[in-house]
C-alpha positions in Angstrom: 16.7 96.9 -182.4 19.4 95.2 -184.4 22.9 95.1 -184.7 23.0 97.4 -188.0 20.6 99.6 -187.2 22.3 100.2 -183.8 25.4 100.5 -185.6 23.9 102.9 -188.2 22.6 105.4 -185.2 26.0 105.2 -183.4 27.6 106.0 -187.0 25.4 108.9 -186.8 26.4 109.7 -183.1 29.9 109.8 -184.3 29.4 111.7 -187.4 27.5 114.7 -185.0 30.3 114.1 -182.9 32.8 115.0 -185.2 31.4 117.4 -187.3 30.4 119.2 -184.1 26.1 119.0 -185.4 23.9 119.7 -182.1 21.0 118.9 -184.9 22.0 115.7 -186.3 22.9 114.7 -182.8 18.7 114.8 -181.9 18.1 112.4 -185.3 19.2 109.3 -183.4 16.9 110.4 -180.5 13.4 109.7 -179.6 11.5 113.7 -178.4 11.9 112.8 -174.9 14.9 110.5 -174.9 17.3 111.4 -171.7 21.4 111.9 -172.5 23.4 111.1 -169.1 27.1 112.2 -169.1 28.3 110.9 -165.2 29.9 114.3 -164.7 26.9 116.4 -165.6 23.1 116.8 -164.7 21.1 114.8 -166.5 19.6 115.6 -170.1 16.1 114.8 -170.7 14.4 115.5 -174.1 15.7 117.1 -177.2 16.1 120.6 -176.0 18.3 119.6 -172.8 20.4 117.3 -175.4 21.2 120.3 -177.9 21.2 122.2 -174.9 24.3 120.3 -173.5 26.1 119.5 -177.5 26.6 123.5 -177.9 27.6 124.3 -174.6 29.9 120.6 -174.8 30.6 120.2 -178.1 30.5 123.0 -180.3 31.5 125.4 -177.0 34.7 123.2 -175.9 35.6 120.7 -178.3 37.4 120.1 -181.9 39.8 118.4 -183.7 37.4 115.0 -182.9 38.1 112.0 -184.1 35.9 108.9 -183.4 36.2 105.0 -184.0 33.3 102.5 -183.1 35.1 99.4 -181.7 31.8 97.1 -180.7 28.3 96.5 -180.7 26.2 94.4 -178.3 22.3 94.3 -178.8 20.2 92.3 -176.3 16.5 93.3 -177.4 15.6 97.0 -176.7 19.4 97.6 -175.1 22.3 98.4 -177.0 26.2 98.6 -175.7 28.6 100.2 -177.9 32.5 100.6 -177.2 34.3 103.2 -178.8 37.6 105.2 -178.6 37.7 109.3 -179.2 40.3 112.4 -179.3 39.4 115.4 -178.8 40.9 118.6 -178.3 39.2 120.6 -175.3 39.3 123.8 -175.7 38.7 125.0 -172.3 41.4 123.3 -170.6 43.6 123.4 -173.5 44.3 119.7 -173.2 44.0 117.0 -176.1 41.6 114.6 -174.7 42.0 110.4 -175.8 38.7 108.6 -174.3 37.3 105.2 -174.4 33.9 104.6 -174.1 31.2 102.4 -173.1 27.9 103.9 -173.8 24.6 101.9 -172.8 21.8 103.1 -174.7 18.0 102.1 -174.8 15.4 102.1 -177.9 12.2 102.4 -179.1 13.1 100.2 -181.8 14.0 102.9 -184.3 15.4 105.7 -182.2 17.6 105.6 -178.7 15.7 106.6 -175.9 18.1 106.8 -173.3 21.7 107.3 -173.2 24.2 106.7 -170.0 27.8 107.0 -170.9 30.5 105.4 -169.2 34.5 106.8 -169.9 37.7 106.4 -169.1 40.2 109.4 -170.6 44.0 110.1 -170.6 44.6 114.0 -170.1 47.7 115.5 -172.2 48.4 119.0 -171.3 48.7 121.3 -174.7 
């Protein structure tokens, strides 16, 4: 994969992100790609993945806001750094993470994704 196409697929990411799409979220993901928060089992193939973006996502996020700060690509592995803000909804707490996210490809698609996060916690 390449630096713009990784960068287009993580534009995407952000995009479901913020508009809260459990659909376009699978676009940037291969069938049976796996999706691994660190505080949550892991999410293996597209059903899991929507599975886990309603009950995460849609269910206990909004007001999302999302800002891609770098892009590493060494062959088939991509490393992206971003920052995010969130409201979440089920602790009533406005959420400010940053984020590494290490992703593999197929090329085209991301197959796997293991996410890596830091986040201040601001009581509503």
């Amino acid at each position: 994969m390449d630096t713009e196409t990784a960068t287009k697929l993580i534009g995407i990411y952000g995009q479901a992100w913020i508009t809260r799409d459990p659909d376009l979220i699978l676009t940037i993901f291969t069938p049976d790609a796996t999706y691994n928060d660190p505080h949550e089992p892991e999410n293996r193939g597209h059903d899991a993945i929507r599975d886990y973006w309603v009950s995460k996502v849609v269910g206990q996020q909004k007001d999302i806001s999302f800002r891609l700060l770098n892009v590493w690509v060494n062959g088939g592995n991509v490393i992206e750094e971003w920052e995010a803000k969130f409201t979440d909804t089920k602790r009533n707490m406005r959420i400010e993470m940053r984020e590494v996210a290490i992703f593999t490809t197929d090329g085209s698609k991301f197959t796997s994704l293991r996410e890596y996060y830091t986040s201040k916690k601001i009581p509503l």
